[in-house]
C-alpha positions as CSV (number, residue, x, y, z in Angstrom):
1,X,20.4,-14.2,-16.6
2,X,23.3,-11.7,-17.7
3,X,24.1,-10.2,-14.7
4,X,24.5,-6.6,-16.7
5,X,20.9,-6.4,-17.4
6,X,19.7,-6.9,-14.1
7,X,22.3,-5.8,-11.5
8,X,25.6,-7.4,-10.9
9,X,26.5,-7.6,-7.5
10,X,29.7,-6.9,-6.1
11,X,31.5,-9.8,-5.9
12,X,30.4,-10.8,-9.5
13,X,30.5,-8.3,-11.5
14,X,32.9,-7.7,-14.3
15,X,35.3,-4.2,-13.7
16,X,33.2,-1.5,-13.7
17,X,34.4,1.5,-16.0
18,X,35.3,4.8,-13.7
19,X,32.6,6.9,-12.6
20,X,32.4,9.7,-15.5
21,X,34.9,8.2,-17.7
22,X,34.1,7.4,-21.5
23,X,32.9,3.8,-20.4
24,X,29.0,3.6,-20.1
25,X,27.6,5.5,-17.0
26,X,26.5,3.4,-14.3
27,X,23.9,3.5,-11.0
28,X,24.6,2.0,-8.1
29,X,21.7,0.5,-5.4
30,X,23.5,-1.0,-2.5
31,X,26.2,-3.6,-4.2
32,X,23.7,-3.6,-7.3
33,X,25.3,-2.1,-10.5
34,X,23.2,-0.9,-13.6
35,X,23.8,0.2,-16.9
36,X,21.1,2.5,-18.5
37,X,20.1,-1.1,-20.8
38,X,20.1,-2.8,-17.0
39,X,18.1,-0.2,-15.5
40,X,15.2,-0.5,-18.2
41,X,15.2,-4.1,-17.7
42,X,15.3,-3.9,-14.2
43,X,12.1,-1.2,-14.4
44,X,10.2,-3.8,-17.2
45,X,10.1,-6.6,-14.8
46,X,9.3,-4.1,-11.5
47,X,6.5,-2.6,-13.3
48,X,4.9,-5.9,-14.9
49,X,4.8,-6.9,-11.4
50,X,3.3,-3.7,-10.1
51,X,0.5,-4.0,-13.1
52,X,-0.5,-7.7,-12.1
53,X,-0.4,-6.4,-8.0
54,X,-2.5,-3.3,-8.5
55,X,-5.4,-5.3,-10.7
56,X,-5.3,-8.1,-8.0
57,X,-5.8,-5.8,-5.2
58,X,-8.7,-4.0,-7.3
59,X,-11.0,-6.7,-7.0
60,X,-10.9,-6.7,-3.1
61,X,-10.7,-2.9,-2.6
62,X,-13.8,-1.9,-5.2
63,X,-15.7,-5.0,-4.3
64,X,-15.3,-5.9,-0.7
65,X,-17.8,-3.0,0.4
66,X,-20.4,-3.5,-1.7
67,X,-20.4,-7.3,-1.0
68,X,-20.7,-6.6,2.3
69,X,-23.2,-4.6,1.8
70,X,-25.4,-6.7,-0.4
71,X,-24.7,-9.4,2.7
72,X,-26.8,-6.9,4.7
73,X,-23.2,-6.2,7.0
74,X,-23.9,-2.9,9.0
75,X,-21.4,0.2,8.0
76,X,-19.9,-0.6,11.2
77,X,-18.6,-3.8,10.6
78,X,-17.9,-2.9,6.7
79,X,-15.1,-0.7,8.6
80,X,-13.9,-3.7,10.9
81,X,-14.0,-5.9,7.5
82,X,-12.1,-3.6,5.3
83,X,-9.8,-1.5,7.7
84,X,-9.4,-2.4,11.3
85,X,-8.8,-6.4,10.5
86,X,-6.0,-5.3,8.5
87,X,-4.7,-2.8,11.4
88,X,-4.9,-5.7,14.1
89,X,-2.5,-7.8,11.6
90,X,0.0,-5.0,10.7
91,X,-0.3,-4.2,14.7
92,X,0.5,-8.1,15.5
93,X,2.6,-9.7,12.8
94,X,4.8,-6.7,10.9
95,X,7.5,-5.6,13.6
96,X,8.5,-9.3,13.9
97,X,8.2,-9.6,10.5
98,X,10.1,-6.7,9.3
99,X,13.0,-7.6,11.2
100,X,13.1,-10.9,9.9
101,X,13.3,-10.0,6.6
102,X,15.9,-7.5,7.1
103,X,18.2,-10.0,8.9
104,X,17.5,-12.5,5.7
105,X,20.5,-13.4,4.1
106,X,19.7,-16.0,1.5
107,X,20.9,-17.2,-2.2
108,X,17.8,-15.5,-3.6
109,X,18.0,-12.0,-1.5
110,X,16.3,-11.1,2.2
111,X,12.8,-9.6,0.0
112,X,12.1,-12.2,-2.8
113,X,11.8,-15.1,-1.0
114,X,8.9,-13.8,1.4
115,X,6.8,-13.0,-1.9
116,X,7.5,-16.3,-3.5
117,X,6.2,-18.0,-0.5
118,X,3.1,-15.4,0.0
119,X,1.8,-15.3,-3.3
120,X,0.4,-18.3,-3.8
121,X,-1.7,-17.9,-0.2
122,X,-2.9,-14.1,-0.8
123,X,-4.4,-15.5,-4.5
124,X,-6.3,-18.6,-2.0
125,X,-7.6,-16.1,0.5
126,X,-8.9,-14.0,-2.3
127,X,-10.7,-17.0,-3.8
128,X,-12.0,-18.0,-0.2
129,X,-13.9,-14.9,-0.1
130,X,-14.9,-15.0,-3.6
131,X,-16.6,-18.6,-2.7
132,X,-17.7,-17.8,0.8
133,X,-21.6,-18.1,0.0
134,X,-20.7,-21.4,-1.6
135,X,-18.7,-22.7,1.3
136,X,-21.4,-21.3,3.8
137,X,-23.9,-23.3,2.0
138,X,-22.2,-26.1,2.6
139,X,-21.4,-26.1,6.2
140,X,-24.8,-25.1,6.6
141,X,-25.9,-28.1,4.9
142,X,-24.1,-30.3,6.1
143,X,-22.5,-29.3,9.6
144,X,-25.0,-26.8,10.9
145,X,-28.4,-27.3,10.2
146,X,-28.6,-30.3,12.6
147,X,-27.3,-27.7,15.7
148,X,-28.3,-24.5,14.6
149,X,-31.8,-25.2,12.0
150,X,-32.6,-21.2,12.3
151,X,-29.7,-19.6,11.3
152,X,-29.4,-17.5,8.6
153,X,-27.0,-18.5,5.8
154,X,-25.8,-14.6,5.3
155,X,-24.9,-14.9,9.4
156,X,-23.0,-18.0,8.0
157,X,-21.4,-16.0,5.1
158,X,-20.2,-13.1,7.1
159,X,-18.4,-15.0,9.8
160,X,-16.7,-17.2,7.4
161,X,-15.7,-13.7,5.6
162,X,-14.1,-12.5,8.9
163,X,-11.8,-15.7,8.9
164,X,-11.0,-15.1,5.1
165,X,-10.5,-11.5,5.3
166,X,-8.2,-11.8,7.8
167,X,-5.9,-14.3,6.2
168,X,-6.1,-12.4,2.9
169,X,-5.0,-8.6,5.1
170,X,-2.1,-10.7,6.4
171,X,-0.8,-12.1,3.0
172,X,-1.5,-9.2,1.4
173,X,-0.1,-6.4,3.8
174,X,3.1,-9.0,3.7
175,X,2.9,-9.0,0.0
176,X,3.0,-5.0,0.1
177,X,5.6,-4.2,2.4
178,X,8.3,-6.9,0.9
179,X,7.6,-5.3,-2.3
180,X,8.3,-1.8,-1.1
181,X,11.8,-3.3,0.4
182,X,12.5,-4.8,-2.5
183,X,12.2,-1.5,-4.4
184,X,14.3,0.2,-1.7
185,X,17.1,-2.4,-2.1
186,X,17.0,-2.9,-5.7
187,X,16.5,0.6,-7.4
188,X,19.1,3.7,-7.3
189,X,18.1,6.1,-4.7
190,X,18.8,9.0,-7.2
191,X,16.1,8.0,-9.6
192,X,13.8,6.3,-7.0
193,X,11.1,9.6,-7.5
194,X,11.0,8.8,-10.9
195,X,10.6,5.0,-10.7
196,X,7.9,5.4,-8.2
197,X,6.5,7.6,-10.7
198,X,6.5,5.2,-13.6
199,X,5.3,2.3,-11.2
200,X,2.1,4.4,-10.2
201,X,1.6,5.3,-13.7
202,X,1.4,1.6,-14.4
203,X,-0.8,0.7,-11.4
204,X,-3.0,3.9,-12.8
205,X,-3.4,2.0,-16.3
206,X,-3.7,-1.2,-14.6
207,X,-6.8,0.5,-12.2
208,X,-8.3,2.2,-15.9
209,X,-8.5,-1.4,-17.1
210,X,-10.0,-3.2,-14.0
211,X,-12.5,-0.5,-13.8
212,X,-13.7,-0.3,-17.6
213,X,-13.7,-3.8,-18.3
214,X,-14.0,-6.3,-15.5
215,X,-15.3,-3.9,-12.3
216,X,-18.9,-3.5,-14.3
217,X,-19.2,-7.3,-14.7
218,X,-17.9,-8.7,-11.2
219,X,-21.5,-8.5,-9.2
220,X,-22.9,-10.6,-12.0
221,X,-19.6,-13.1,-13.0
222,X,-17.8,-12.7,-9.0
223,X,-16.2,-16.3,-9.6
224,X,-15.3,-16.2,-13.2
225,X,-13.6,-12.9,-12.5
226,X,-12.3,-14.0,-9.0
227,X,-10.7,-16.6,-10.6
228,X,-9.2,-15.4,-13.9
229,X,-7.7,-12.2,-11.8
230,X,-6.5,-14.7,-9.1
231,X,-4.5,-16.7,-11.4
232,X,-3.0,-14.0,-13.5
233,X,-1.7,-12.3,-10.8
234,X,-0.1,-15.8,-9.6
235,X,1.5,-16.0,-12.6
236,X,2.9,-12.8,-13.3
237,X,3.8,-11.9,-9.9
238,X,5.9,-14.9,-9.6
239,X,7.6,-14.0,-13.3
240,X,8.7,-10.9,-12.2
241,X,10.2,-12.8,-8.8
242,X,12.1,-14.9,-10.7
243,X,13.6,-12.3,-12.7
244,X,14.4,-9.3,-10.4
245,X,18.0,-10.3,-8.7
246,X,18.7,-8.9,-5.3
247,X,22.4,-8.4,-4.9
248,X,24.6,-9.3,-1.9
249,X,24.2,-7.6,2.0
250,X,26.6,-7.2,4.3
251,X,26.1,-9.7,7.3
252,X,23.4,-8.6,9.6
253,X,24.3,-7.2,13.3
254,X,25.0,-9.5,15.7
255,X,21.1,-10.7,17.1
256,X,20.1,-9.4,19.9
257,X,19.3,-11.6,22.8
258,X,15.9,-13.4,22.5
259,X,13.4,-11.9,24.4
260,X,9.4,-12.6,25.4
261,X,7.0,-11.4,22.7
262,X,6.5,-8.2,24.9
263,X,9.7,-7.3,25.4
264,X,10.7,-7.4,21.7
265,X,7.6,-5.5,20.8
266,X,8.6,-2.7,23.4
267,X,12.1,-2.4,21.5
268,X,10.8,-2.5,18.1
269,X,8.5,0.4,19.2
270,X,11.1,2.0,21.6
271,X,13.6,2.2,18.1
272,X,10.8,4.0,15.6
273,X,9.7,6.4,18.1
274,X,13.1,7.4,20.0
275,X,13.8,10.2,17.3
276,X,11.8,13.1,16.5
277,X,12.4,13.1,13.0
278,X,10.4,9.8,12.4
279,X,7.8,10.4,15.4
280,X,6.8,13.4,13.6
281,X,6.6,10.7,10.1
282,X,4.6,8.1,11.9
283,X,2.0,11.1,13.0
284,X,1.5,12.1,9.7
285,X,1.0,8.9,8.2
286,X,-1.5,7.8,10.5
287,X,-3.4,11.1,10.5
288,X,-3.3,10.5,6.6
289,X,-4.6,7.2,6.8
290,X,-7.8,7.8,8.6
291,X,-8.7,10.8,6.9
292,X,-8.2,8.3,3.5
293,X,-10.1,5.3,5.5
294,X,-13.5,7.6,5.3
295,X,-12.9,8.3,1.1
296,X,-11.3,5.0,0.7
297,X,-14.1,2.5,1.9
298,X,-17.1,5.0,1.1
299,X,-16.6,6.3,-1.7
300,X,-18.5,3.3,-4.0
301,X,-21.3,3.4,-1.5
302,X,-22.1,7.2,-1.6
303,X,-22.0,7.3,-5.6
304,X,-24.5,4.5,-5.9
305,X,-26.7,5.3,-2.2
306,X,-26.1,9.4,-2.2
307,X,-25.6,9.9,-6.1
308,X,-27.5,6.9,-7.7
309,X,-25.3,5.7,-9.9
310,X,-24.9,2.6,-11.4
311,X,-21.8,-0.2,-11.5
312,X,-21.2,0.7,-15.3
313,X,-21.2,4.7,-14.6
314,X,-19.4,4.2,-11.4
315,X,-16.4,1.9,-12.8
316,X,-16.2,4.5,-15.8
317,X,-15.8,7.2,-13.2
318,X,-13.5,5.8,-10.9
319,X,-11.8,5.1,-14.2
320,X,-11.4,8.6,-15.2
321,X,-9.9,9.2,-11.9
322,X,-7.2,6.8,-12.7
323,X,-6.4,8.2,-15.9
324,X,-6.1,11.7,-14.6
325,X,-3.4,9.7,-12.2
326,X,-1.2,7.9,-14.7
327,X,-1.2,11.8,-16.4
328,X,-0.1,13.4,-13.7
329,X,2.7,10.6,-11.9
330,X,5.5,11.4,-14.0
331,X,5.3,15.2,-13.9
332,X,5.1,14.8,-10.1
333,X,8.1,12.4,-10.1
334,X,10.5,14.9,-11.5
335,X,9.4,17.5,-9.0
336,X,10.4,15.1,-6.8
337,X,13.6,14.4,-7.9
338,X,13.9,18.1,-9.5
339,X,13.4,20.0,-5.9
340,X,13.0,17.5,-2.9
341,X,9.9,15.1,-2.0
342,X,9.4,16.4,1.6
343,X,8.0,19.8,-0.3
344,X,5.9,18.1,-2.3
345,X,4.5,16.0,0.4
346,X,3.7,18.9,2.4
347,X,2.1,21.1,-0.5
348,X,-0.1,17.9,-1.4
349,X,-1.5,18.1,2.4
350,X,-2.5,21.9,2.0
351,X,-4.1,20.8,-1.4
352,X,-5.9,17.6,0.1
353,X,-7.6,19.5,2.5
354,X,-9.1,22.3,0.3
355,X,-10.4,19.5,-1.9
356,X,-12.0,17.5,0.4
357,X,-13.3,20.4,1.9
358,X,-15.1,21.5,-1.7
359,X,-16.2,18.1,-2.0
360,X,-18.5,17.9,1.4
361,X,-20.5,21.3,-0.3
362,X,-20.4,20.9,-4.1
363,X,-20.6,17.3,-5.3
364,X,-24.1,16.3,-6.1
365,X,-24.0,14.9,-9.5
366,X,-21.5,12.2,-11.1
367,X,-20.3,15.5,-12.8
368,X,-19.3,17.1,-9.7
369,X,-17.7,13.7,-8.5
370,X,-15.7,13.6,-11.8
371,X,-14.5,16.9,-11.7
372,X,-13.5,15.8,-8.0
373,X,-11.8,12.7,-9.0
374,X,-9.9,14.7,-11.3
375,X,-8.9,17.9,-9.5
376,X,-7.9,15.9,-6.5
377,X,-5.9,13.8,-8.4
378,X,-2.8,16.4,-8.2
379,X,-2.7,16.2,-3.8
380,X,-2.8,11.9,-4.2
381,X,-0.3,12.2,-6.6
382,X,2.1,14.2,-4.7
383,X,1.5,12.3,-1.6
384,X,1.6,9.3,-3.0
385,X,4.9,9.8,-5.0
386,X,6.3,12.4,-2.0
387,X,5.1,10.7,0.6
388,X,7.3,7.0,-0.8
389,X,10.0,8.9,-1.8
390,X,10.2,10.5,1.7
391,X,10.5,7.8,3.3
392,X,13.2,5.9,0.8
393,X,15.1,8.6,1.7
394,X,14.1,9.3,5.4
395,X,14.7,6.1,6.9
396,X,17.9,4.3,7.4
397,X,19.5,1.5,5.0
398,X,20.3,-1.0,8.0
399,X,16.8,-1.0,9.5
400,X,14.8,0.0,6.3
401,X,12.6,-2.8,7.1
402,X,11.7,-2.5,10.4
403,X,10.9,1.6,10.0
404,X,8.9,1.7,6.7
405,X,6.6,-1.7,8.6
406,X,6.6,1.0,11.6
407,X,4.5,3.1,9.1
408,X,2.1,0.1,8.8
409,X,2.1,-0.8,11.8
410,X,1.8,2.2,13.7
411,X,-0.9,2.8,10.7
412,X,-2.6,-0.5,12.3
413,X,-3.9,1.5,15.5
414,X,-5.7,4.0,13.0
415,X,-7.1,1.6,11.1
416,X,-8.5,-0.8,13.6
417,X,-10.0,2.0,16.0
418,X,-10.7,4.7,12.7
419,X,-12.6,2.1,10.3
420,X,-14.8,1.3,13.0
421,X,-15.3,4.7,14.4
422,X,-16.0,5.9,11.0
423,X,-18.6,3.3,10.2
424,X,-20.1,3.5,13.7
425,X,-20.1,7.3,12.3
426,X,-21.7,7.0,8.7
427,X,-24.3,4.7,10.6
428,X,-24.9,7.7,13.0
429,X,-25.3,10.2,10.2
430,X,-27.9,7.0,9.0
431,X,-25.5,6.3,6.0
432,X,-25.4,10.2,4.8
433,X,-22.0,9.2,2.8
434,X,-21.2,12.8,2.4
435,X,-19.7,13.0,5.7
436,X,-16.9,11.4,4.9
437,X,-15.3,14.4,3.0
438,X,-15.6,16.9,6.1
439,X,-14.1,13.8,8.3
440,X,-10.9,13.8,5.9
441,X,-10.4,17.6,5.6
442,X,-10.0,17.8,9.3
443,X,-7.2,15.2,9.7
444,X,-5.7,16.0,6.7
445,X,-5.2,20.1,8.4
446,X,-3.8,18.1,11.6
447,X,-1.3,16.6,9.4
448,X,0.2,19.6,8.2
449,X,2.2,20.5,11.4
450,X,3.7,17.5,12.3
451,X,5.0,16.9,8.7
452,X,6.2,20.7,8.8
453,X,8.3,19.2,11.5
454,X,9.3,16.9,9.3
455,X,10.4,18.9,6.8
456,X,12.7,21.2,9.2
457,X,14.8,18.1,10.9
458,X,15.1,17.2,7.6
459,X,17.2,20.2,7.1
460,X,19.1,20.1,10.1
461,X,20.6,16.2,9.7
462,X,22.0,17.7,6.3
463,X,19.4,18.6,3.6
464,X,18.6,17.5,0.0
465,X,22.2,17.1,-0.6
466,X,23.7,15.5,3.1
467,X,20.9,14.4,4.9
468,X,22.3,11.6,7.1
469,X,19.5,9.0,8.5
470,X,20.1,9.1,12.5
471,X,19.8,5.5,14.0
472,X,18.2,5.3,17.0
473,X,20.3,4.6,20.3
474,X,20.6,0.7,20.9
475,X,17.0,-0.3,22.8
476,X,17.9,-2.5,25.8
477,X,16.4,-6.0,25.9
């Protein structure tokens, strides 16, 4: 691979023309060096692999809830299923995790060779879960009908479906967070608003195809679809693996001294917290996360139980919403970049809590949703794009890692007690799906003054233009 279209490192690369000279401009990520041709090639590969991610995690996220629900699951333990499993893994496996990657040091990079080695096991857990009824058949038939005559095949099904869930949150939420590194150590900080932007418009298109062709048709063809989508993702993921180039990383710090399980949890969490700046970060994103948990999970089950709608009308109206996305992600990326993310992320918090707060008292027709979907769209945006970009910039180089898994991991807590509280909620309110607007306008308001906090730090360790991450004081063992 010509090292000038996709990064030359350091030590490789062939004398670089001086910055602003009449040689071709260049943009620097780390010892990575691009040309404008590099950069395009660099964004090609990124974004076919952001296309293939987003349609493979489509099938879980706009399936998983209504195949639980056809499995007669309670809402309850739909929210254990689809949130708080994957808030015990971030909580148990990330910090460890995190910091492995970041002290990596390998021919291929520290990110690429944790996806090349997950890949492969998020597309089996997907299939497991796909084939659950199958394999519960089975072991009924042939392991536990001679202990257990009576019991139901769906009980069966379900518990299998814990086990594969679980494996699938852990490869996945692995899956997402290396990627995220990846685009942290691989992309020019100065244009990373505007990559994010283009990446999300991709994942939008991708999310507009999923929903109009293949999300109608996967209650009536699950394995066919299971199975296609599983292996196209394993192809192209690992294509654009292959192709993306990490450059070279100065050696890691000297390892601190091994220590129990507890004791290295305790510093990993003593680090993230001990400064205000990121505290304040971490509050926001978990208030953000369980106001999204109630949307998030519900959202298919009150247009087809509140609304009435059908899988066709439904995927062609989640659709729309995705268009309206991909329209608005660029635009939003060069405010971004234009002003400074931290504005737009707090701007898009005001604006998620008025629409949610609409939502509870006006939507009772797939009209009302759609002009939802849309109107809303500008608040996800901004977060979405502010919210990433934030914390590319927020965070420090040298433990990147470890503080954007904090996210996640702190994140973890929110989902394992807020999925379940939620559902224990909607079953309350006896599945009154409506709720779950008025749930998310009030955490979204509690969000706004810690990320106002935020904002005003931010200004004090230097600004838009010398901002300077603070590390953390070195955690004793």
């Amino acid at each position: 691979m010509n090292p000038d279209l996709l990064g030359s490192s350091s030590d490789a690369a062939p004398a670089l023309p001086p910055e602003g000279g009449k040689g071709r401009k260049r943009y620097h990520a780390g010892a990575l060096s691009y040309t404008v041709r590099g950069l395009v090639v660099l964004s090609l590969w990124l974004l076919w692999g952001d296309f293939a991610f987003t349609f493979f995690e489509n099938i879980y996220n706009r399936f998983i809830s209504i195949y639980l629900k056809d499995l007669h699951a309670s809402n309850s333990l739909i929210g254990v299923m689809t949130g708080s499993l994957a808030g015990a893994v971030n909580l148990l496996f990330l910090p460890n995790i995190s910091q492995w990657s970041d002290r990596t040091r390998s021919r291929w990079g520290r990110r690429i060779p944790f996806l090349f080695v997950v890949t492969p096991f998020a597309v089996a857990s997907i299939l497991a879960i796909c084939y659950a009824p199958d394999i519960a058949g089975w072991v009924m038939g042939r392991l536990l009908s001679r202990f257990s005559p009576v019991m139901a095949v769906n009980t069966v099904t379900l518990g299998l479906l814990l086990v594969f869930v679980a494996s699938f949150h852990f490869f996945n939420i692995v899956l997402n967070n290396a990627y995220n590194w990846l685009l942290r150590d691989v992309v020019p900080l100065e244009l990373m608003a505007r990559f994010l932007a283009w990446f999300r418009i991709v994942g939008s298109l991708s999310s507009v195809l999923f929903l109009w062709v293949v999300f109608p048709h996967i209650l009536v063809h699950r394995k066919e679809v299971f199975l296609g989508v599983g292996l196209f993702y394993l192809v192209a993921f690992l294509l654009m693996c292959w192709n993306v180039k990490e450059g070279p990383y100065p050696p890691p710090a000297p390892e601190p001294e091994r220590v129990s399980v507890l004791k290295s949890f305790g510093r990993y969490f003593r680090e993230c917290l001990s400064l205000r700046i990121y505290r304040n970060f971490f509050i926001v994103y978990l208030l953000i996360l369980s106001s999204n948990i109630a949307v998030g999970t519900y959202s298919a089950l009150f247009c087809r139980e509140t609304l009435g709608l059908g899988m066709d009308e439904m995927g062609k109206l989640f659709a729309w919403g995705a268009v309206a996305s991909a329209v608005a992600y660029y635009p939003m990326g060069w405010l971004c970049d234009r002003f400074n993310p931290l504005q737009v992320t707090l701007y898009s918090l005001l604006g998620f809590m008025v629409c949610t707060t609409f939502g509870f008292f006006l939507i009772d027709t797939e009209r009302g949703y759609l002009l939802f979907s849309v109107v809303s769209t500008v608040p996800t945006v901004g977060w979405m794009l502010g919210g990433t970009a934030t914390m590319m910039r927020l965070f420090p180089e040298e433990k990147f890692g470890q503080f954007s898994s904090g996210l996640n991991v702190f994140g973890g807590a929110s989902l394992i007690f807020g999925n379940y509280i939620t559902g224990w909620f909607m079953d309350l309110v006896h599945s009154n799906y409506r709720a779950m607007f008025l749930w998310s306008a009030m955490l979204y308001a509690l969000a706004l003054y810690p990320m106002l906090r935020v904002y005003l730090d931010w200004k004090r360790h230097g600004g838009p233009h010398h901002y300077v991450p603070p590390l953390p004081p070195e955690s004793p063992a």
